[in-house]
C-alpha positions in Angstrom: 0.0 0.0 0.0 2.6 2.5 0.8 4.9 1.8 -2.1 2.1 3.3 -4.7 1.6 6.1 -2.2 5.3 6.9 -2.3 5.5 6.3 -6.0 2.5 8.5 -7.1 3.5 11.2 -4.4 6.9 11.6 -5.6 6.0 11.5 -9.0 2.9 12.9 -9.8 1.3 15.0 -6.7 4.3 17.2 -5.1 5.6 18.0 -9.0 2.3 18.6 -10.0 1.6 20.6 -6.7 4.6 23.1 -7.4 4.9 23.2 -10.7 1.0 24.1 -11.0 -0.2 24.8 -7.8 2.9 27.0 -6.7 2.4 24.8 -3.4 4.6 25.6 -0.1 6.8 23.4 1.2 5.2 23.3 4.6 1.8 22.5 2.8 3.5 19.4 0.9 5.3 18.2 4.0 1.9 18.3 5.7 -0.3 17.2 2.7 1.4 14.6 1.4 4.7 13.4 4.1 2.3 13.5 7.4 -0.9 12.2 4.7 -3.4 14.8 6.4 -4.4 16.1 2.7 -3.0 13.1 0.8 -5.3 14.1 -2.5 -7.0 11.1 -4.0 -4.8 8.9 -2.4 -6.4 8.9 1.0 -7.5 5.5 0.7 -3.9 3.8 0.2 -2.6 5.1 4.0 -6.5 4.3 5.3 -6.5 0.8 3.8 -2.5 0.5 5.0 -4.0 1.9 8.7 -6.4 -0.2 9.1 -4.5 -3.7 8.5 -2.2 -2.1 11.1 -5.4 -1.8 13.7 -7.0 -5.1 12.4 -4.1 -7.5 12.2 -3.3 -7.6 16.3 -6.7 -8.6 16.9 -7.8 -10.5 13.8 -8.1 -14.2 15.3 -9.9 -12.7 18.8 -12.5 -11.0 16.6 -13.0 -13.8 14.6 -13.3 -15.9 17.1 -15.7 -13.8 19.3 -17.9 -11.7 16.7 -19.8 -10.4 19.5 -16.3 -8.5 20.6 -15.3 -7.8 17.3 -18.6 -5.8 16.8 -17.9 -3.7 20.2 -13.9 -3.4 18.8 -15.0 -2.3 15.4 -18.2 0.2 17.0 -15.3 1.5 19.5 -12.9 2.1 16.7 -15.3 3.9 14.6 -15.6 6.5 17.6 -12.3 6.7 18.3 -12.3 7.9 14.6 -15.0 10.0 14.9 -13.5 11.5 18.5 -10.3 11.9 16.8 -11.4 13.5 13.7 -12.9 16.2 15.1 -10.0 16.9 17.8 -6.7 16.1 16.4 -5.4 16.2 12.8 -6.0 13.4 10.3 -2.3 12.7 10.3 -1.5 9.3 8.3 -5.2 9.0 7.7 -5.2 7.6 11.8 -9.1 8.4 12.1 -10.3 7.9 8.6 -8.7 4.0 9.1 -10.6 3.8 12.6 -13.4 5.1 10.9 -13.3 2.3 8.1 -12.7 -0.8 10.8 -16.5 -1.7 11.2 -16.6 -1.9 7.5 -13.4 -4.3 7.4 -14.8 -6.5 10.1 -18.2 -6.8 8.5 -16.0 -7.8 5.1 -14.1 -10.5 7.2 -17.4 -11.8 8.9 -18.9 -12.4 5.2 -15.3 -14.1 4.0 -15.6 -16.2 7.1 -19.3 -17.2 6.5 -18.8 -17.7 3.3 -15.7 -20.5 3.4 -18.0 -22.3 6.6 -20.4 -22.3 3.5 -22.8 -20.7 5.9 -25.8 -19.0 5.4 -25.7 -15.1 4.4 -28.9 -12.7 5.7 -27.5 -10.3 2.6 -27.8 -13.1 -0.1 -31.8 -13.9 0.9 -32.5 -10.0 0.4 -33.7 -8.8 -3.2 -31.4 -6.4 -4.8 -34.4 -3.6 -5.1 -34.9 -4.2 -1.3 -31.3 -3.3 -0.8 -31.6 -0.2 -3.0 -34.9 0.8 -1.2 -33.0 0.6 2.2 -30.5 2.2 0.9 -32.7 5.5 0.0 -34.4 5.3 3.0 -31.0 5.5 4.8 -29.8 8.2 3.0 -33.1 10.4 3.0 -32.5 9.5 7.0 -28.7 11.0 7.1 -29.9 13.9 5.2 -32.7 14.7 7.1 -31.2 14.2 10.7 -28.1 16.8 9.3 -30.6 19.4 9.1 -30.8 19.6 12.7 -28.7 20.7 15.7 -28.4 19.6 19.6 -26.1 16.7 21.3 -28.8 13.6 20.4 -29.4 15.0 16.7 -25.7 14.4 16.4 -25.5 11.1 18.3 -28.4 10.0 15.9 -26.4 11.6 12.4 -23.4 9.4 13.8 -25.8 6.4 14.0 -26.5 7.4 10.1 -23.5 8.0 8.9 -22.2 4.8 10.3 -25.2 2.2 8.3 -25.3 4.7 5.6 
């Protein structure tokens, strides 16, 4: 993951950046060196971060899903905690952010070589896209509003959506 990121950095963003953009130095050491503006390649350090969180604690939460959903719920508010209070350096909360979507991705592969049942394959497709408007009609709307439980609910949103 990080050998792209360097590649594409080095040769594409930071020439690009001054050449173009007549970027600062401090701007492309923060940007691109501590990854807290990394352009479109957010998702490289992210995906990098979160095999970094995951891989310590891969076999517990496989082995107790019921502890990897609290790890993966607890990681998305650390991200969420994080975000708003500390700078994004090395895409930290984005990847904490992006752990209950990891887990939920190693629950399915897991399922799916036991040759278990899946609750997502006995759903119609135009239920999923129905559920899927609903839920985003729901973020939308529940953004509109302020107060503490307003944003406790968009959280709630933001994390099915």
């Amino acid at each position: 993951m990080l050998i792209p990121y360097v590649f594409v950095t080095v040769v594409w963003l930071i020439p690009i950046s001054l050449l173009l953009f007549h970027t600062g130095w401090q701007k492309i050491i923060n940007n691109y060196f501590l990854c807290t503006g990394p352009e479109q390649l957010w998702f490289l350090w992210m995906l990098f971060d979160v095999f970094v969180i995951i891989w310590p604690m891969r076999n517990l939460m496989l082995k107790n899903p019921l502890l990897g959903w609290v790890l993966a719920v607890v990681f998305y508010g650390i991200g969420i905690v994080g975000k708003g209070r500390l700078p994004n350096v090395f895409c930290i909360w984005t990847a904490c952010q992006y752990v209950p979507f990891f887990f939920i991705g190693m629950r399915i592969r897991v399922k799916e070589e036991n040759r278990e049942n899946l609750v997502i394959g006995k759903v119609p497709w135009f239920l999923w896209i129905v559920a899927d408007l609903i839920v985003f009609a729901g973020t939308k709307i529940v953004g509109m509003n302020n107060g503490t439980v307003w944003s406790m609910v968009s959280i709630g949103f933001n994390l099915i959506y």
